[in-house]
C-alpha positions in Angstrom: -25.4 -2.7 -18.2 -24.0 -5.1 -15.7 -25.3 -4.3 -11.9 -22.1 -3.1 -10.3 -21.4 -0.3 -13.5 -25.0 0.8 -13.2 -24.6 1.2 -9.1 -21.6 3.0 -9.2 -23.6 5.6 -11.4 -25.9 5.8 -9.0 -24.4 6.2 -6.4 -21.0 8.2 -7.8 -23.0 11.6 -5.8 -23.4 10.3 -3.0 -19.7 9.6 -2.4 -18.9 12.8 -3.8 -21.2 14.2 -1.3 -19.1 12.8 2.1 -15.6 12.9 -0.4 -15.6 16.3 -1.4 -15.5 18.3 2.4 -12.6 15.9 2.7 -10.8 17.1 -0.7 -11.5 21.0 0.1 -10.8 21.1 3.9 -9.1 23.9 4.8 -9.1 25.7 1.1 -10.8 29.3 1.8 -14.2 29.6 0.2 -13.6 31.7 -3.6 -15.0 35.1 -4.2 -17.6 35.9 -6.0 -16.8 36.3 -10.1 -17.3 39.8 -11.3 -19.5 40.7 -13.9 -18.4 39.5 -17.6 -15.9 36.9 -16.0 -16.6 33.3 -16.8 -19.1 31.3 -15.5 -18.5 29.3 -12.5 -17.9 25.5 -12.8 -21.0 23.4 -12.3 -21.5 22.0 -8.9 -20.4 18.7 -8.9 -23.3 17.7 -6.2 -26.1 19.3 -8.1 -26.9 16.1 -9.2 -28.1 15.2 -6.3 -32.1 15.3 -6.6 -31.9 13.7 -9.8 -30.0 10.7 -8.0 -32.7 10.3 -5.8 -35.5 10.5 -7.9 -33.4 7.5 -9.9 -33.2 5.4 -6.8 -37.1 6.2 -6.2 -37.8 4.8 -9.7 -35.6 1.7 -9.3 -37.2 1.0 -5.3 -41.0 1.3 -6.9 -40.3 0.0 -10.9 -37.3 -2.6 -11.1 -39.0 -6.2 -11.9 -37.5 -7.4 -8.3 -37.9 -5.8 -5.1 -34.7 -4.2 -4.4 -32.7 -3.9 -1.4 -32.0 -0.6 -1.3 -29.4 -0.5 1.6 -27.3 -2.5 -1.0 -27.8 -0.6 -3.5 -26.7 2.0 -2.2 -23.8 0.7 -0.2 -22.5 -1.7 -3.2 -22.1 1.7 -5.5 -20.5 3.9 -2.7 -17.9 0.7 -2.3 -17.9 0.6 -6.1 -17.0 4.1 -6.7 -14.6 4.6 -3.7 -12.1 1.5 -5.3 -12.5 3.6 -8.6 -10.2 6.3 -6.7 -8.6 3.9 -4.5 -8.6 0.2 -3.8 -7.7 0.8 -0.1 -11.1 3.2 -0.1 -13.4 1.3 2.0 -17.1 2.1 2.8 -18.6 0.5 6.6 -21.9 0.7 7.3 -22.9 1.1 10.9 -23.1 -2.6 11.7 -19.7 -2.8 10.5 -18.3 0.0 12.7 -19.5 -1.8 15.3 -18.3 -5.4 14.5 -15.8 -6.5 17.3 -12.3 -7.4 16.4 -11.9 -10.7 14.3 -8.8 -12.0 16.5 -5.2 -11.6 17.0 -4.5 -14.3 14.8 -3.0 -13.6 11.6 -2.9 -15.4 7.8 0.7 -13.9 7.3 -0.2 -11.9 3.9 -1.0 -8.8 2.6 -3.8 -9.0 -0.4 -4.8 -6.1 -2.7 -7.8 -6.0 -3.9 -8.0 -5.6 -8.0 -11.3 -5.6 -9.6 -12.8 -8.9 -8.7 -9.4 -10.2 -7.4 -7.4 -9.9 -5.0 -3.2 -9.9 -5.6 -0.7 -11.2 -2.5 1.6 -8.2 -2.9 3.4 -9.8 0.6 3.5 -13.1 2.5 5.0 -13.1 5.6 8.5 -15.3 6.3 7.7 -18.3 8.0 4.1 -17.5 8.4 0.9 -19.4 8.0 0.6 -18.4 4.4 4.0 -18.8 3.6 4.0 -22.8 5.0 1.0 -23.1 2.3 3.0 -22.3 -0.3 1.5 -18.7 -0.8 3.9 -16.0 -2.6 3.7 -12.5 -3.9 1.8 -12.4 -7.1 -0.8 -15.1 -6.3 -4.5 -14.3 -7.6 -7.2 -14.6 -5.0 -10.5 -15.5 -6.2 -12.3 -16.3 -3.1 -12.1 -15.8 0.9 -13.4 -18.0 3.1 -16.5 -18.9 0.1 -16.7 -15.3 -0.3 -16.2 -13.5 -3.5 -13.4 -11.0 -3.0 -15.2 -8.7 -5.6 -18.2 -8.1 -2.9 -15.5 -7.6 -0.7 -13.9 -3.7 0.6 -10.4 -3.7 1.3 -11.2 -3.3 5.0 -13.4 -6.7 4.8 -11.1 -8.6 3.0 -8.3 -7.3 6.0 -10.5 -8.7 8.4 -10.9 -11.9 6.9 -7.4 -12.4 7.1 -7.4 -11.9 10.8 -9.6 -14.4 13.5 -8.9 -16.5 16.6 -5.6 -18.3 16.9 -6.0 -21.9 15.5 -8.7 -20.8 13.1 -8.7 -21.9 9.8 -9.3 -19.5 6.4 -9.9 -21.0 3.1 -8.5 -19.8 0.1 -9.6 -19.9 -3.4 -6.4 -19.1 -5.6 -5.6 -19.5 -9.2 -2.7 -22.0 -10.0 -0.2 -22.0 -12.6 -2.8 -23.6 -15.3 -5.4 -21.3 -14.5 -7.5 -23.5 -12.4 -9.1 -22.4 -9.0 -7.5 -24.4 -6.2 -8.5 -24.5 -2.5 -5.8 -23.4 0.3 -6.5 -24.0 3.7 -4.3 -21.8 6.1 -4.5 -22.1 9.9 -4.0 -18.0 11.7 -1.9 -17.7 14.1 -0.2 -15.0 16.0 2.8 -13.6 14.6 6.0 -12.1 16.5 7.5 -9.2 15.2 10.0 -10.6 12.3 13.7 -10.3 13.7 16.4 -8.0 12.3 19.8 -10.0 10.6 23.0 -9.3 10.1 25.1 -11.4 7.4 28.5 -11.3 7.3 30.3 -12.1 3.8 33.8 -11.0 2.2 34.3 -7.4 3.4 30.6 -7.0 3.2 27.8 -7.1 5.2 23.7 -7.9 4.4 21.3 -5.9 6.8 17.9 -7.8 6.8 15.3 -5.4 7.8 11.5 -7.1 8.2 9.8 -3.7 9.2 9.9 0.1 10.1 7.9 -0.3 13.5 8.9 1.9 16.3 12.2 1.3 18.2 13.2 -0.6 14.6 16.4 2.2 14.0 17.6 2.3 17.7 17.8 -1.6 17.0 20.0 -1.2 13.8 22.0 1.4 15.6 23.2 -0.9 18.1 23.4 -4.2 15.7 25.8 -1.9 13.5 27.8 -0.5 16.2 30.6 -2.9 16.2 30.3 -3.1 12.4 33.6 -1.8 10.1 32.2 1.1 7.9 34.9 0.6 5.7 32.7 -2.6 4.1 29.8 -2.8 1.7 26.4 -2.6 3.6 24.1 -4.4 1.5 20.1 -3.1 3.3 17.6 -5.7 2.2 14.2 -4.1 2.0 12.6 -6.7 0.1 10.4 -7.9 3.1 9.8 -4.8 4.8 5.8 -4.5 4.8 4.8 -2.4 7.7 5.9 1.2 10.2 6.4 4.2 9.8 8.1 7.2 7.6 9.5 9.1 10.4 11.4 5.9 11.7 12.0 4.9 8.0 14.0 8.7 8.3 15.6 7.7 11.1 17.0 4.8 9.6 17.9 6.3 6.3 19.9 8.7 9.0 22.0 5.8 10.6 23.1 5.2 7.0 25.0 8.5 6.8 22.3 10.1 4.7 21.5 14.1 5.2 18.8 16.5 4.5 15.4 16.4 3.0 13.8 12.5 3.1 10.5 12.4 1.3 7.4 15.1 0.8 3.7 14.3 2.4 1.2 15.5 0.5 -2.6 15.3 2.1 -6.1 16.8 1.1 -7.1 19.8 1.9 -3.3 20.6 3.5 -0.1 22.2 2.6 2.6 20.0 1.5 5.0 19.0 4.1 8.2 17.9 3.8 9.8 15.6 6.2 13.5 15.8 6.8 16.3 13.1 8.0 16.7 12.8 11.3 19.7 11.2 13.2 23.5 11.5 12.4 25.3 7.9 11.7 28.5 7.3 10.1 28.3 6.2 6.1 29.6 2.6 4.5 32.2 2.9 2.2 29.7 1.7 -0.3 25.8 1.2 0.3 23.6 -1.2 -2.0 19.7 -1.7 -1.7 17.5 -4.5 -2.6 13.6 -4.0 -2.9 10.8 -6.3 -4.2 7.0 -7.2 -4.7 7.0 -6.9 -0.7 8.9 -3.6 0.1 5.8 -2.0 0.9 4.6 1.4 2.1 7.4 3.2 4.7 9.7 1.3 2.9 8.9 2.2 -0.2 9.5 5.9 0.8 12.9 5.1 2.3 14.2 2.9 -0.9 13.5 6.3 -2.8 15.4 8.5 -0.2 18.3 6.0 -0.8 17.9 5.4 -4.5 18.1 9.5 -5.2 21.3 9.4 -2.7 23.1 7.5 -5.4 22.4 4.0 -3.3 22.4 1.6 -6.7 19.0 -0.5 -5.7 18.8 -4.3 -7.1 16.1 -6.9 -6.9 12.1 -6.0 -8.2 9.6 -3.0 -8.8 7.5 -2.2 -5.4 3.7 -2.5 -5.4 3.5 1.5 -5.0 1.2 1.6 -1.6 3.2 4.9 -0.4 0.3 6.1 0.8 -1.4 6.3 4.2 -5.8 5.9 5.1 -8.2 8.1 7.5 -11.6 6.7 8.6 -14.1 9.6 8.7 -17.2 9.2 10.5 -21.0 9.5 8.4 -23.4 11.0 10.3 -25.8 7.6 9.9 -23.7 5.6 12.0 -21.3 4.1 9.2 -17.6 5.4 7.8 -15.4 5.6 5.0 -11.9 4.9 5.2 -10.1 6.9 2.8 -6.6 7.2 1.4 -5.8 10.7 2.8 -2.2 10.7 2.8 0.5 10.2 -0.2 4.2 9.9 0.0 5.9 11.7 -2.9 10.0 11.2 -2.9 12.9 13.4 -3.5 13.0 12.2 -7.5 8.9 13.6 -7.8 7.7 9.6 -7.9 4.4 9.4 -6.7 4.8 6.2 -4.0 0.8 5.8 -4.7 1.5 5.1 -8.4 4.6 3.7 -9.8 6.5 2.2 -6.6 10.3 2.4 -6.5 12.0 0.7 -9.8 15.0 -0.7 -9.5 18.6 0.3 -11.0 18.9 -3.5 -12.2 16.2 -6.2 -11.9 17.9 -9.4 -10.0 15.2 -12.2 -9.2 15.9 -14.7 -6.6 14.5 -17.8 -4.6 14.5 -17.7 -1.3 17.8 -20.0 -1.0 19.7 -17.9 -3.2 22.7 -16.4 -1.5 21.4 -12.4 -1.9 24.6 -10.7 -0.6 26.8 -13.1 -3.2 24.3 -11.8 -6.0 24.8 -8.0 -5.0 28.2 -8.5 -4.5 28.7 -9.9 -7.9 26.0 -7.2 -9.7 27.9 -4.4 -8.0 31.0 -6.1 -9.6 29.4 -5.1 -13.2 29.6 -1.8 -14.5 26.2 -0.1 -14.1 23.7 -0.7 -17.0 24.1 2.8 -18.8 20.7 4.8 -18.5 18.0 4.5 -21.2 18.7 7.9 -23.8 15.1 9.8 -24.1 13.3 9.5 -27.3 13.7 13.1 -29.3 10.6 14.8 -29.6 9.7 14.6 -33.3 
């Protein structure tokens, strides 16, 4: 059995132990079963003692002295990726690790397994001068495998000093591991465009931070309704749901947005907020970066009737809570989950697009919409009959 498999047996106990309070906060505890009714469920933790005679064993028996702080620690991280691959375990040291630097690589990586995936590179960033894109493999950070890597560790790699360099062990088109060096450096917040084109216009929107929907509010206010707004999500990678409502608001949408759903909690659903005046017709594009808030708010428009063009989102929908342990260290967890108005679960399958259009980055988007919404729609797939 290979050493990572057999830790994450080991240790899949111990993160049930600081998981499940998590997962059942808030739920009353269950009365008692009367006499003759079932029996009750075995304790999911009552494994426990066995666990650590196990780890006793392996400490006194196993032909090389262990280090048992990894052992432990490597399962935990190996189990936690099993629900999540934004689950992250810190041990004390880490927690208190200072901050690695304003300075950014300009991407977003994933991990998968022993890889990491660039699900976004930032426009004119650092990574994007070396040549990085969306769908990259990562082998390596720095010299560092990213498989021994959390998803919190391998965030912090990405970040350091300004002017400091990070190395970058990717695969290339023929399979073969190539070296990247990428300089950080600090990143402004991306700017918000406006394209005119015939009777149309394309809105460029780079994120959902705060302020980002009293911006579009003015940049539209001049702007004729009576034209096609094409909204281009397809770099939008960071901020939040509730401006993400506000936004979908300014577009002359009404009523319910998306639904939050979080452990341990009622679910909650969030409304749109804001009144704004609709376009005569509305188009969306999305992509391989279109990422979290946005996701949520391509699936608010896409249920309006919005016709959505360009590539399947990653499906990160979803939103992390860092609970203290009581040696010192923390998890970080993925607590929160955006569901939207169609029942998609933004953790899961992203938002897919009414009609796939792929494009460089010199293609003229808006002339591509334009043209696709042109086209009749591609008539929906008929369900199989059940047999």
């Amino acid at each position: 059995m290979h050493a990572r498999t057999w830790l994450s047996v080991l240790s899949l106990p111990l993160v049930a132990a600081f998981t499940l309070p998590v997962v059942q906060q808030g739920n009353p505890p269950k009365p008692q079963p009367k006499a003759g009714a079932k029996a009750a469920p075995q304790d999911p933790l009552a494994g426990l003692s066995d666990i650590q005679d196990v780890l006793s064993l392996v400490q006194q028996n196993y032909v090389d002295p262990p280090d048992m702080e990894k052992v432990v620690s490597g399962g935990v991280q190996a189990v936690l990726e099993r629900s999540h691959p934004l689950n992250a375990y810190l041990t004390a040291e880490d927690v208190r690790l200072p901050d690695p630097g304003p300075a950014e690589a300009g991407l977003m990586v994933v991990k998968r397994g022993i890889y990491g995936t660039v699900v976004a590179v930032t426009p004119g960033g650092p990574a994007a001068k070396a040549g990085l894109q969306a769908g990259d493999v990562i082998r390596k950070v720095d010299g560092d495998s990213v498989g021994r890597l959390s998803a919190w560790a391998l965030e912090r790699k990405l970040r350091g000093p300004e002017g400091s360099s990070l190395d970058l062990y990717r695969y290339n088109a023929t399979g073969d591991l190539t070296k990247t060096t990428i300089t950080r450096q600090r990143l402004a917040p991306g700017a918000l465009t406006l394209k005119p084109g015939q009777n149309a216009l394309l809105l460029s929107l780079p994120d959902l931070g705060s302020g980002r929907a009293e911006e579009i509010g003015k940049t539209l206010t001049a702007a004729d309704r009576g034209q096609t707004l094409v909204l281009d999500l397809r770099q939008c990678q960071r901020g939040s749901v509730e401006e993400a409502a506000a936004v979908a608001g300014l577009l002359g949408l009404k009523g319910a947005f998306a639904t939050l759903q979080e452990a341990g909690k009622p679910e909650r659903s969030l409304a749109v907020t804001g009144t704004g005046a609709p376009f005569a017709r509305l188009a969306l594009l999305v992509g391989r970066s279109t990422l979290g808030a946005s996701e949520v708010l391509a699936s608010c428009l896409k249920k309006g009737g919005v016709r959505t063009f360009g590539e399947r989102t990653p499906g990160l929908g979803v939103e992390r809570t860092r609970f203290a342990l009581k040696q010192g260290g923390a998890v970080e967890l993925v607590s929160r989950r955006w569901v939207g108005l169609g029942g998609e679960k933004l953790d899961r399958q992203g938002v897919v697009p009414d009609q796939v259009l792929r494009m460089t980055e010199t293609e003229d988007a808006l002339a591509r919409v334009l043209t696709a919404l042109a086209a009749p729609a591609p008539a929906a797939p008929i369900p199989a009959k059940a047999s």
